[in-house]
C-alpha positions in Angstrom: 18.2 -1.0 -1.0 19.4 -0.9 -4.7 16.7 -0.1 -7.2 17.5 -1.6 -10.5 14.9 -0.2 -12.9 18.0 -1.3 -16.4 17.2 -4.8 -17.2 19.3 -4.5 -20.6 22.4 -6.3 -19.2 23.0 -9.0 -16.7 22.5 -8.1 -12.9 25.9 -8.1 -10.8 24.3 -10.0 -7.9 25.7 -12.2 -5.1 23.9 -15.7 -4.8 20.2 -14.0 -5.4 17.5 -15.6 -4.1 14.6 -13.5 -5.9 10.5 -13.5 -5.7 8.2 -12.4 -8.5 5.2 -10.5 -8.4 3.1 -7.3 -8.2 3.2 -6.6 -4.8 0.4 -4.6 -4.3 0.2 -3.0 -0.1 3.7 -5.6 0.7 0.7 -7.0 3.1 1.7 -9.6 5.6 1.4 -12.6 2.8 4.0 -10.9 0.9 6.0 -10.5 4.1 6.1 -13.9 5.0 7.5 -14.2 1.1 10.3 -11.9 1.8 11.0 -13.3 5.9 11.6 -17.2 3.7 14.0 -15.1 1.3 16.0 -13.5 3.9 16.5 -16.8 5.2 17.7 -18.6 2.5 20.2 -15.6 1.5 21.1 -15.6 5.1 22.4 -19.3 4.7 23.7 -18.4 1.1 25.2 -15.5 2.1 23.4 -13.4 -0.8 21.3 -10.9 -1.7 17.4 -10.5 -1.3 15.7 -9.9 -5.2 12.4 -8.6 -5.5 11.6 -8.6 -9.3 8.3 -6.5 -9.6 6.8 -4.0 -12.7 5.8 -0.8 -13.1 2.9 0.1 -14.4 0.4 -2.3 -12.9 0.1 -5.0 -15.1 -3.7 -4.1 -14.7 -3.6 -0.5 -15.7 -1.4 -1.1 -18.7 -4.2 -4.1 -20.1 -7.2 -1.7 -19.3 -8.4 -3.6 -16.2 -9.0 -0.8 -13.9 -7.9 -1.3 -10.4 -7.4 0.9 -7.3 -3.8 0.5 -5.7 -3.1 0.1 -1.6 0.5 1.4 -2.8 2.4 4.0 -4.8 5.6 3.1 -6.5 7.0 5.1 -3.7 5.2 4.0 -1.1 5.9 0.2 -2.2 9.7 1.1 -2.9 10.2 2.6 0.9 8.0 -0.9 2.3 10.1 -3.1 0.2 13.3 -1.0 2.1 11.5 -1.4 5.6 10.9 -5.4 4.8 15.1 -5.7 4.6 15.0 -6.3 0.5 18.4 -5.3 -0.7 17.8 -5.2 -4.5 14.7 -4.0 -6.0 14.4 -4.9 -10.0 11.4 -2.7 -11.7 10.4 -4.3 -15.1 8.9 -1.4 -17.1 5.7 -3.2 -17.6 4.0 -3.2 -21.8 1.8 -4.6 -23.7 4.9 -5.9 -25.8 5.9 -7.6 -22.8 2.6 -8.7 -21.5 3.0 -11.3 -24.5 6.0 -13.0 -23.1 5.1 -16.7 -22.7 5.8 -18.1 -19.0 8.8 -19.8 -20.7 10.4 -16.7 -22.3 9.9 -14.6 -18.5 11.6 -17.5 -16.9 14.3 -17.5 -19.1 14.8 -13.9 -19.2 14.6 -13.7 -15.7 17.0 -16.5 -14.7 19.2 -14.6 -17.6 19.2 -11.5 -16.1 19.6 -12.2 -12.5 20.7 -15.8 -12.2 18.7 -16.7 -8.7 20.0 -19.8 -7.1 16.7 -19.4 -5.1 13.4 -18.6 -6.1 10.8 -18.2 -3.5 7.5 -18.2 -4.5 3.6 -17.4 -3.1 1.4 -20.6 -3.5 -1.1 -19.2 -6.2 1.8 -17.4 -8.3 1.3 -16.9 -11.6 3.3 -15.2 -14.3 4.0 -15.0 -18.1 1.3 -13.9 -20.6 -2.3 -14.2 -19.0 -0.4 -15.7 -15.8 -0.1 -18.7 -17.3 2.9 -19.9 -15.9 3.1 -22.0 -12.6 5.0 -23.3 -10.5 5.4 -26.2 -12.3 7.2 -24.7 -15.2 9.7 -23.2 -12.7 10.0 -26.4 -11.2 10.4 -27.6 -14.8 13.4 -25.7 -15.5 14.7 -25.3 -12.2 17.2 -28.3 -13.5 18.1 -26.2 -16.8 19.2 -22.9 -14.9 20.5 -24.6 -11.5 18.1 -22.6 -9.2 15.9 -23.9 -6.3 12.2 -23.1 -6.0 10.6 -22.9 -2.9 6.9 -22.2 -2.1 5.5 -20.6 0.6 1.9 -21.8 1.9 -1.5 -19.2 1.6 -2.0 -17.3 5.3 -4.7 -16.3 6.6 -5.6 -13.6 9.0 -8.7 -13.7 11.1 -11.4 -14.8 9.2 -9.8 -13.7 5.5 -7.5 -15.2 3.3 -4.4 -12.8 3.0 -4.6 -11.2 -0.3 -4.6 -7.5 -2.1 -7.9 -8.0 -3.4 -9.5 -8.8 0.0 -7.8 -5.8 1.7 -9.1 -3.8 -1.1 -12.5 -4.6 -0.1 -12.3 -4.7 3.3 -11.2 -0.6 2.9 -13.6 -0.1 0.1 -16.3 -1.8 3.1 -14.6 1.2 5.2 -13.6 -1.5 7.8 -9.4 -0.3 8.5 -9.1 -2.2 11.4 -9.3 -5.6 9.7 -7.6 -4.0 6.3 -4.7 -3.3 8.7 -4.6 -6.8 10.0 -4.2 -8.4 7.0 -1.5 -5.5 5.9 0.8 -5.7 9.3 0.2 -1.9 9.4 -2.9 1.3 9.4 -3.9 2.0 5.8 -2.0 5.2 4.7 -2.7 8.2 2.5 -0.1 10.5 1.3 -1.0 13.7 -0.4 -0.3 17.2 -0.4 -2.3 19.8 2.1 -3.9 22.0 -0.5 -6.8 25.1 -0.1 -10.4 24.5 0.7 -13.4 26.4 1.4 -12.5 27.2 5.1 -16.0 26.1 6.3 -14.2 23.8 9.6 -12.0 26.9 10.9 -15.0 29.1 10.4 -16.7 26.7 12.8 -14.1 26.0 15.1 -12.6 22.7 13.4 -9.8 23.6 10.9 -9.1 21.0 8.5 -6.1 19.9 6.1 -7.3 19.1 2.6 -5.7 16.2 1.3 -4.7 16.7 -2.8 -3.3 12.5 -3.8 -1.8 13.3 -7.3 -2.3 9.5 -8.1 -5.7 9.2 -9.5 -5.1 5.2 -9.3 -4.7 5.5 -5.0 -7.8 3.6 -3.0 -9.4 6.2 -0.9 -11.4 3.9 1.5 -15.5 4.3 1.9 -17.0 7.8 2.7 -17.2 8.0 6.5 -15.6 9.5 9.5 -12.0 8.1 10.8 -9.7 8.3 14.1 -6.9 8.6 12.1 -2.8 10.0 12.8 -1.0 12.4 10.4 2.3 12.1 10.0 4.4 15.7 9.2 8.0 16.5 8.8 9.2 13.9 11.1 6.0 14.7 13.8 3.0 12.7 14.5 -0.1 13.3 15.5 -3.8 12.5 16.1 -6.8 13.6 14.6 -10.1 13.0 12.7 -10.7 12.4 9.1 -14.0 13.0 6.9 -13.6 11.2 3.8 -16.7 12.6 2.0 -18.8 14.9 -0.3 -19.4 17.2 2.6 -23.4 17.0 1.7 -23.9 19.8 4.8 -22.4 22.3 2.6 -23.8 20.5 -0.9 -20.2 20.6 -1.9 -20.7 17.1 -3.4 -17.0 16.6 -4.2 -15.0 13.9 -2.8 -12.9 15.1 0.1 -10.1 13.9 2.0 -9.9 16.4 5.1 -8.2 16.2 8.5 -9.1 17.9 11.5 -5.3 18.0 13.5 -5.8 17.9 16.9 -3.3 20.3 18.9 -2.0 22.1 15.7 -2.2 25.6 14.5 0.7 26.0 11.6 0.1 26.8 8.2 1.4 23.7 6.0 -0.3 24.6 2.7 1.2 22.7 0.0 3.5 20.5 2.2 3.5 17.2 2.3 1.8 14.5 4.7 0.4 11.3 5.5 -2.7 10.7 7.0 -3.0 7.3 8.4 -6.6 5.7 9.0 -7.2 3.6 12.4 -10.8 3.2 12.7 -14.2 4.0 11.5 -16.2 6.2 13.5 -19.3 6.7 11.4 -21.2 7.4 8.1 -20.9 10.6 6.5 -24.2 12.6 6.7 -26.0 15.8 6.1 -27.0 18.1 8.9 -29.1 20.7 9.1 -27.1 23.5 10.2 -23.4 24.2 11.1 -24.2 24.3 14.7 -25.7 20.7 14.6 -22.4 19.5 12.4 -20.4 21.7 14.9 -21.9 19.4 17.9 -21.3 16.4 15.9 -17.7 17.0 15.0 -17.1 17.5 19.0 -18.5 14.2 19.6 -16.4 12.5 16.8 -13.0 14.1 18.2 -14.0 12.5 21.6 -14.1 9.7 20.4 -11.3 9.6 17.9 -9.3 10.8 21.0 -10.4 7.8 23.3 -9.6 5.0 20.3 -6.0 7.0 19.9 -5.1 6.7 23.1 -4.9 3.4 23.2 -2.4 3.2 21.0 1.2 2.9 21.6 2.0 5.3 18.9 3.0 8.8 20.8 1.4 11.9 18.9 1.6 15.2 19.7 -1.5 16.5 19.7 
C-alpha cells in the first residue's frame, strides 16, 4: 500500500475509486466500504483510494475523544483490508473551514475518482455539512460515480465507532470485537513496575501506550493473547489501579502464561478476548495470590477455545 501524506500536486492514480472519512477501528462497517471499492476497481481495473486525516478531526477542534486506532495501527488495517493507496490530509483548523463544496472540489482535483463509494450517514466539509447529495450534485461536473453503501448492523448494535467505544468503555470485548471483525488490541511498550506479581508468583508485563489519546477499556480482569516478536501467546490482563497494593495508578499489566524472558522495553501487543471480572481489593497477597490462580484457570479455559495457537 502507498501512503500519500503530499496533497500539493495532483495524485498519479489509475481509474481511483476513493472513500472518505475518519476511519476510526476500520470496524466491519468500514470494511464493507472498502469490499464495494475493491469491486468496482476490480471491474475498472484501478486503484483502491482511502482519503482519511491526521489529526482526528476531533482532537484538532477540542472535542476530546478516545481512539480504537493509532495512525499505525489504522495504516497496517487499511494494508490488511487490500487498500492500495492511502491519502493522509494533515488535518487544521484552516482546513476544518473548507465548505463541503471546496473539499469536493479539491478532492476530485487532487485525485480524480471515477468512483466514490460512500457510507450511508457520510458527512464532510466544514461542520459535516456536506452530503451525499452535493456529491451527487456534482458527480455530473467532475464525471465520477457515487455509490452508497447501506448502515450494518451487528447483533443487536448499529455498526459504528462510537458504539464500539462504549461497548469497551462498558468492558464488554466480546461484542466490541463483533462489531470490529477482530479482538480489541493494545500496543505498548513493556516497561518497569513494582515487582509485586513475581514476588507472588505471577510476573507481569507492564504496558507503557505512548498515545495518551488510545481507549484503554473499563478496569477489570481479561483473558487476553500477547503478541511478541512474531510469537503469540496467552495470558491474563488486569487493567486497573491495583487498589490491593493502594497503588491507585491506572495499569495495564499482563500476566504471560509459559514465559520467562526479560522483554523490558520491547515492544508488544496485548490483545483483549473476554472479561473475566471486576477489579477489587483484597485483603492480603495470599488471598489476591488465590484469586489470580482462579482467574488464569479460567482465562486458560476461554483461550482454548480459540483457534488461535499460542505458545504458552
Amino acid at each position: 500500500m502507498e501512503i500519500i501524506t503530499d496533497i500539493s500536486l495532483p495524485l498519479a492514480l489509475n481509474r481511483p475509486v476513493v472513500t472518505i472519512g475518519t476511519f476510526d477501528g476500520v470496524h466491519l462497517g468500514h470494511q464493507a466500504i472498502f469490499g464495494v471499492m475493491k469491486k468496482h476497481a476490480s471491474a475498472l481495473g484501478g486503484d483502491t483510494v482511502v482519503v482519511t486525516f491526521h489529526p482526528h478531526p476531533r482532537l484538532v477542534l477540542n472535542q476530546h475523544v478516545y481512539l480504537l486506532s493509532t495512525r499505525e495501527e489504522k495504516r497496517s488495517a487499511f494494508a490488511e483490508a487490500g487498500i492500495s493507496h492511502l491519502v493522509e490530509i494533515p488535518f487544521t483548523r484552516e482546513f476544518s473551514q473548507h465548505s463541503a463544496e471546496d473539499f469536493i472540489r479539491m478532492i476530485a482535483g487532487l485525485i480524480r475518482p471515477e468512483v466514490f463509494v460512500i457510507g450511508y450517514d457520510h458527512g464532510f466539509g466544514r461542520d459535516r455539512k456536506g452530503s451525499i447529495n452535493q456529491l451527487y450534485h456534482f458527480g455530473g461536473e467532475f464525471g465520477y460515480k457515487v455509490v452508497q453503501v447501506d448502515e450494518l448492523i451487528a447483533g443487536n448494535h448499529h455498526v459504528s465507532s462510537s458504539v464500539v467505544r462504549w461497548l469497551l468503555q462498558e468492558g464488554d470485548v466480546e461484542q466490541a470485537a463483533a462489531l470490529l471483525g477482530r479482538e480489541y488490541t493494545i500496543t505498548g511498550q513493556v516497561i518497569r513496575g513494582n515487582q509485586i506479581g513475581k514476588l507472588i508468583g505471577y510476573p507481569t508485563a507492564n504496558l507503557y501506550v505512548d498515545d495518551p489519546n488510545k481507549l484503554v477499556p473499563s478496569m477489570g480482569v481479561y483473558a487476553s493473547r500477547v503478541y511478541h516478536n512474531g510469537r503469540t501467546f496467552n495470558g491474563m490482563t488486569n487493567i486497573g489501579m491495583r487498589p490491593t497494593i493502594n497503588a491507585y495508578k491506572l495499569t495495564i499489566e499482563t500476566n504471560i502464561f509459559g514465559f520467562d524472558e526479560d522483554i523490558y522495553y520491547e515492544t508488544i501487543t496485548v490483545q483483549l478476548v473476554k472479561r473475566i471480572r471486576n477489579e477489587k481489593k483484597f485483603g492480603s497477597l495470599d488471598l489476591l495470590k488465590s484469586q489470580l490462580q482462579n482467574d488464569r484457570e479460567t482465562a486458560a479455559r476461554i483461550l482454548s477455545f480459540s483457534n488461535k495457537p499460542a505458545e504458552g
